[in-house]
Structures are given as structure tokens and as C-alpha cells.
C-alpha positions in Angstrom: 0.0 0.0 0.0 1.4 3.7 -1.0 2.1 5.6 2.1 2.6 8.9 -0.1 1.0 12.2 1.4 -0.7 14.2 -1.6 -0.7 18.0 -1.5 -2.4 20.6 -3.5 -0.8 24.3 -3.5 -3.9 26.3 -5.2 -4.8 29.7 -5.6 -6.2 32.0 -8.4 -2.5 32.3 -9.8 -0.3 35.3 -9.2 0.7 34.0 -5.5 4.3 32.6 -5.7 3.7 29.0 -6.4 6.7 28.9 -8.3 8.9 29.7 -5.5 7.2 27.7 -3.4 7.5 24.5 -5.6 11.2 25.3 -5.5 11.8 26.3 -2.0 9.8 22.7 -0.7 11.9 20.4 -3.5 15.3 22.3 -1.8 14.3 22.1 1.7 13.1 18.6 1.6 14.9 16.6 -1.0 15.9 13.6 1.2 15.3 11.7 4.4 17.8 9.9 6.1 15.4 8.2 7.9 13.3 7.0 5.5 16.6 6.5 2.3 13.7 7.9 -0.5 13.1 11.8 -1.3 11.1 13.1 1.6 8.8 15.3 -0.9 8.5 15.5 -4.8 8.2 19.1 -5.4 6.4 19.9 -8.8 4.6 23.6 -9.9 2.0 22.3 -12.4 2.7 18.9 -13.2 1.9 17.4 -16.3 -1.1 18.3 -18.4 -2.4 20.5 -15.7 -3.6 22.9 -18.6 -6.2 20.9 -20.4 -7.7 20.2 -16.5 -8.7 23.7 -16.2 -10.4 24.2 -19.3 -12.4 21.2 -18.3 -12.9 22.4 -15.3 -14.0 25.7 -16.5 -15.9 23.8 -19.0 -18.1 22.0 -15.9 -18.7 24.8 -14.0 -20.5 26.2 -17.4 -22.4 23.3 -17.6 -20.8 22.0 -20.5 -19.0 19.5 -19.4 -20.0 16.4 -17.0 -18.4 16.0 -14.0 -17.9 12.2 -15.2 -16.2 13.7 -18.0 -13.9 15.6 -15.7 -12.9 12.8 -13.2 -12.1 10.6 -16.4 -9.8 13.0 -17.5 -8.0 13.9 -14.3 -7.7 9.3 -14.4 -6.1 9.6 -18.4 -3.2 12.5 -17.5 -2.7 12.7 -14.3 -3.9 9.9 -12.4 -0.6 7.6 -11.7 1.5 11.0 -10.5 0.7 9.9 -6.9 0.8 5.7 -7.6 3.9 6.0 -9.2 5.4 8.6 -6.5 8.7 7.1 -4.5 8.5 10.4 -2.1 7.0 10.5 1.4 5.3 13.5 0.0 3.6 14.9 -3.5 3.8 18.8 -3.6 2.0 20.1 -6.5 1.4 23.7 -6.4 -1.1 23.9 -9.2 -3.4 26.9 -9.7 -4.5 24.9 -12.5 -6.4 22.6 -10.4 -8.4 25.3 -8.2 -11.5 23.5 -8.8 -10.5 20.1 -8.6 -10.6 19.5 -4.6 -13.9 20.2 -4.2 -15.1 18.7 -7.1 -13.6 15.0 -6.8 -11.9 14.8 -3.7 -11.7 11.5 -4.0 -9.1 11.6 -6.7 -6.5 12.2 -4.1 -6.8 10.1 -1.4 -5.9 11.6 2.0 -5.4 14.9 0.0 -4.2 18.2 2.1 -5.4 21.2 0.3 -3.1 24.6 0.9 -4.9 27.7 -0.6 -3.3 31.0 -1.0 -5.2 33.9 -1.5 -3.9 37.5 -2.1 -5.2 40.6 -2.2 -7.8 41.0 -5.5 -6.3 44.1 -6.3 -2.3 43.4 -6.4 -3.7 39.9 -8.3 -5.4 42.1 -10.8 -2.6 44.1 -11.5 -0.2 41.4 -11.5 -3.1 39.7 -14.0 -3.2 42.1 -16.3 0.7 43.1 -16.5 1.3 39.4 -16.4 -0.8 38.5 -19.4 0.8 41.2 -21.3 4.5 40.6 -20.8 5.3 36.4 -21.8 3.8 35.0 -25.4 2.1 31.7 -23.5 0.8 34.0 -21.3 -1.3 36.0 -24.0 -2.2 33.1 -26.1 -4.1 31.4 -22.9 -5.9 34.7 -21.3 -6.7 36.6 -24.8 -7.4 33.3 -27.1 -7.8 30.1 -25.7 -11.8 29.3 -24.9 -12.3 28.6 -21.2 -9.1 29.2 -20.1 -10.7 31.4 -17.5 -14.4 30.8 -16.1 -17.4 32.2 -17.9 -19.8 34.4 -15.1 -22.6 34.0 -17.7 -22.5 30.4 -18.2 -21.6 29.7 -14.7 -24.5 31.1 -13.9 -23.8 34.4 -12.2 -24.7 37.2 -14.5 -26.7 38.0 -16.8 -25.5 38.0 -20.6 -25.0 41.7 -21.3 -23.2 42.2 -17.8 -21.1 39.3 -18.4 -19.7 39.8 -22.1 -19.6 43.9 -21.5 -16.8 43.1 -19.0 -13.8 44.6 -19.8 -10.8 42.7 -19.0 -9.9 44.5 -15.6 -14.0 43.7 -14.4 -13.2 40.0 -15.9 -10.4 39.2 -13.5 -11.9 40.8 -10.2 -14.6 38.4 -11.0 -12.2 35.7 -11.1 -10.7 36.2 -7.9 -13.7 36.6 -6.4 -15.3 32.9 -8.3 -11.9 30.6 -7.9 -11.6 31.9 -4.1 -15.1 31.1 -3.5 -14.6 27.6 -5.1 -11.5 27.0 -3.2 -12.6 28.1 -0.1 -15.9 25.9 0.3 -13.3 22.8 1.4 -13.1 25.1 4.7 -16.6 23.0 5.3 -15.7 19.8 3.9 -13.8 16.6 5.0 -10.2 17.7 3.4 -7.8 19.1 5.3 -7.8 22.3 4.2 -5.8 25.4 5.5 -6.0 29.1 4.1 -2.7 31.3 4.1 -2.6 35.0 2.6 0.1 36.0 0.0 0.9 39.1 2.0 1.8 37.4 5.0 3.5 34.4 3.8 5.8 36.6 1.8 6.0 39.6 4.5 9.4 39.9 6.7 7.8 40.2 9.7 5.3 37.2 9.4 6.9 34.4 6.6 8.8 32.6 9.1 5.9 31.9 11.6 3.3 31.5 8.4 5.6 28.5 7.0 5.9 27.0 10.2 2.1 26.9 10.2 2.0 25.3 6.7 4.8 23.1 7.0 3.1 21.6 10.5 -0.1 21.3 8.3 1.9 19.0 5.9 3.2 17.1 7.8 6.6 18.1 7.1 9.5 19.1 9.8 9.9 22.9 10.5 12.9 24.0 8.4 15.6 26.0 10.1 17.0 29.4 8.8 14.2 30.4 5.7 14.3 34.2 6.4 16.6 35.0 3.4 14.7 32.8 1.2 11.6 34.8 0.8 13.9 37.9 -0.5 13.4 37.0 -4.6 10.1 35.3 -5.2 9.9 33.9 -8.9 8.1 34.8 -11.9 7.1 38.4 -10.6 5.2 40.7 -13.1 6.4 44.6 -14.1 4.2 47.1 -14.1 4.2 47.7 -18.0 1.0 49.2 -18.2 -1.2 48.9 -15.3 -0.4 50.6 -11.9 -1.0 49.8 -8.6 -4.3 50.5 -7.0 -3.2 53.6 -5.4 -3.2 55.3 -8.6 -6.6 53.4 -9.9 -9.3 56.1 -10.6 -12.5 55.9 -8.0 -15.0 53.9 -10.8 -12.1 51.0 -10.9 -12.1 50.7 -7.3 -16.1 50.8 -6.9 -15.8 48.3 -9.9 -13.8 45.7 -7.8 -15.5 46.5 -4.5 -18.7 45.7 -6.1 -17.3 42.5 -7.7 -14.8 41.0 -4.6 -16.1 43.4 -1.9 -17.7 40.3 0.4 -14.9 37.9 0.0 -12.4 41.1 0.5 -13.7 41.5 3.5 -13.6 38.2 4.6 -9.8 37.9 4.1 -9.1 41.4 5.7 -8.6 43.6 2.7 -9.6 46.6 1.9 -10.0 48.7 5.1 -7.3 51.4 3.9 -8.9 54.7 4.1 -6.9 55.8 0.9 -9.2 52.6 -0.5 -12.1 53.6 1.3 -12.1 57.1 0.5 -12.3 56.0 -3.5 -15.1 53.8 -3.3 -16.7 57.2 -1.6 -15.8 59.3 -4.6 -17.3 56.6 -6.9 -20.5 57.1 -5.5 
């Protein structure tokens, strides 16, 4: 019988998961103890792509859940039967749907979600998609790369398709963090960090503890200097930071993510407050 312990690193994307695959796979690449790999570190492992779009395809009704679990069985299914490590870390934003979906794909599964403030993932979003090829191929072209808020259900048709891209990914934030964060009532183990204080100097040593203990995994010694350069940041090419956002962008997101924002403890700046005023 496999003893491996499978972990899911989710979030809406924009949230370090990169780094993170990279700083477990360096931190735990063997165990004396045990004479095998003490985790297998991966960020999006195998066809992790096509999972979404079906994913995105169910939750618009147009694809069976049957359909979806037989998928997940075809490209992905033997990662954790064929896994040698004590542990399988795959931080996967890919698979924010899957967990509460189909739990029972992953046996024993631990769930890690990352959230991070819906207006730095915005930005990052929208200078992200922007700046790498791939990147603009998936979000501007590819059908269902992204959920649908018209065929999931959520708005009507001429609210939904007269987004603009900006209103498009505060939805998304607001949708995938919903989704992810209904396991905080089911039976997988399920624990919710935010991005701002895993990655902030004053917290990030006491936050990994927290999600390393949840793993399972041993508390690693001397990580302070490790947070200083997370991978795959985005520039600000062409869309600033919320402090320079005009008051209708701000009431736009508020009215979109305010509820879950508030949930998380964002939003309670009075710079941020005193724009959704002026929008009014």
C-alpha cells in the first residue's frame, strides 16, 4: 500500500507558487530516515492545462463532472501511484476547482490555498498577461481558459460579455476563491494562508511554520533569506497599482470581490475607502 501524502498548492494564480514548488523540492529533498526523497516538489505537473479548461468547462455546464474525473484518471492519475516520495507537492493553480469537485481523486489529499489581495492579483493579472507569449495566447485566445460568469451562472448575458478585462479578473478572484474556499466545510484538510503574509518579513517565518506543521513536514531551520526574490514576478508595463486606480475601478472591484475582501481582511485602507466614496 502507498504511504505517499498528496498536497495541493492552489490559488487563483499570481501567488508565488513557483517559489514555493522550488523552495519545498530544496528544503526537503531527502530523508535519512526514510533512504527515499522526503517530498516531490512539482509547480503544475503534467497536463495540468487541459484540467482547467475542463474544469471551467463544468462549471459552465458544458462538461459532466464524469467527464472531468475521467480526465484527471487519463493524464494525471498515476503522479501519486507511481510517486517514490513520502510527500507529492504540487502547487497547481490549474487545479483550483478540482478538490472540491472530486476529492476522492486524491486520497488523503491536504489542500493549501493561498489567497492574495484582489487588487495586487489584478494588476499582476493584467501586466502578467501582457508581458510572456504563452501568457497571451491562454488569457486573450484560448476558450475557457478562465471561467465564464454567464455560463456559470452568475450574471446575466449583457453584464457578463460587457466586462472589460480589468471587471473580468476581479470576478475571477472573487469565483476561484469562492470555489476554493468551500473545502473550509468539507472533510479535506484544508488550511488558508494569505500571500501578503506568507511573503512579508515580519510574518513568513511563523506562516511556513504553520504550513509546513499542516503537511506534515518538519519545521525547516533558517528560511528568512529565502523569501527575499520570489519567482516569476510581473512589471508594471502598463497597469499601476491600486493607489493610482481612478474611484469607478475601485467601486468596480469593491462591487465585484467586496464580500470575500472583507472576509480575508482587505480593503480597510482609508486611501481605498475614500475611492469607493468618490465613486458614488
Amino acid at each position: 500500500m502507498k504511504n505517499t501524502q498528496p498536497i495541493l498548492i492552489v490559488s487563483t494564480g499570481r501567488t508565488g507558487t513557483i517559489f514555493l514548488s522550488r523552495l519545498f523540492a530544496d528544503l526537503y529533498p531527502f530523508d535519512p530516515a526514510q533512504g527515499r526523497p522526503a517530498s516531490a516538489s512539482y509547480h503544475e505537473r503534467g497536463p495540468s492545462r487541459v484540467i482547467q479548461i475542463l474544469t471551467n468547462l463544468h462549471f459552465s455546464h458544458l462538461f459532466p463532472k464524469s467527464g472531468l474525473k475521467a480526465a484527471w484518471k487519463i493524464l494525471k492519475g498515476k503522479e501519486i501511484e507511481t510517486c517514490e516520495a513520502e510527500f507529492h507537492i504540487d502547487a497547481n493553480n490549474f487545479l483550483y476547482g478540482l478538490a472540491s469537485l472530486a476529492p476522492e481523486l486524491y486520497p488523503n489529499l491536504r489542500v493549501l490555498h493561498i489567497v492574495r489581495d484582489p487588487r495586487a492579483y489584478v494588476t499582476s493579472q493584467l501586466n502578467f498577461s501582457r508581458q510572456k507569449r504563452t501568457s497571451f495566447i491562454s488569457n486573450y485566445l484560448v476558450p475557457f481558459w478562465q471561467p465564464n460568469p454567464f455560463l456559470v451562472g452568475e450574471l446575466p448575458f449583457h453584464r457578463a460579455f460587457g466586462f472589460t478585462r480589468f471587471e473580468k479578473y476581479c470576478w475571477v478572484w472573487d469565483f476561484k476563491n469562492r470555489v476554493m474556499s468551500g473545502l473550509e466545510n468539507s472533510a479535506t484538510p484544508y488550511l488558508r494562508v494569505r500571500f501578503e503574509d506568507l511573503f512579508s518579513a515580519n510574518h513568513h517565518e511563523e506562516v511556513f511554520a504553520r504550513i509546513t506543521d499542516f503537511f506534515g513536514l518538519p519545521r525547516a531551520a533558517d528560511i528568512r533569506g529565502r523569501f527575499a526574490e520570489p519567482a516569476n514576478t510581473s512589471k508594471p508595463t502598463f497597469f499601476p497599482e491600486w493607489q493610482d486606480w481612478p474611484p469607478h475601478q475601485a467601486a468596480q472591484l469593491q462591487s465585484l470581490c467586496g464580500r470575500q475582501m472583507d472576509k480575508y481582511g482587505y480593503g480597510g485602507e482609508a486611501k481605498w475607502l475614500d475611492k469607493i466614496e468618490q465613486a458614488r
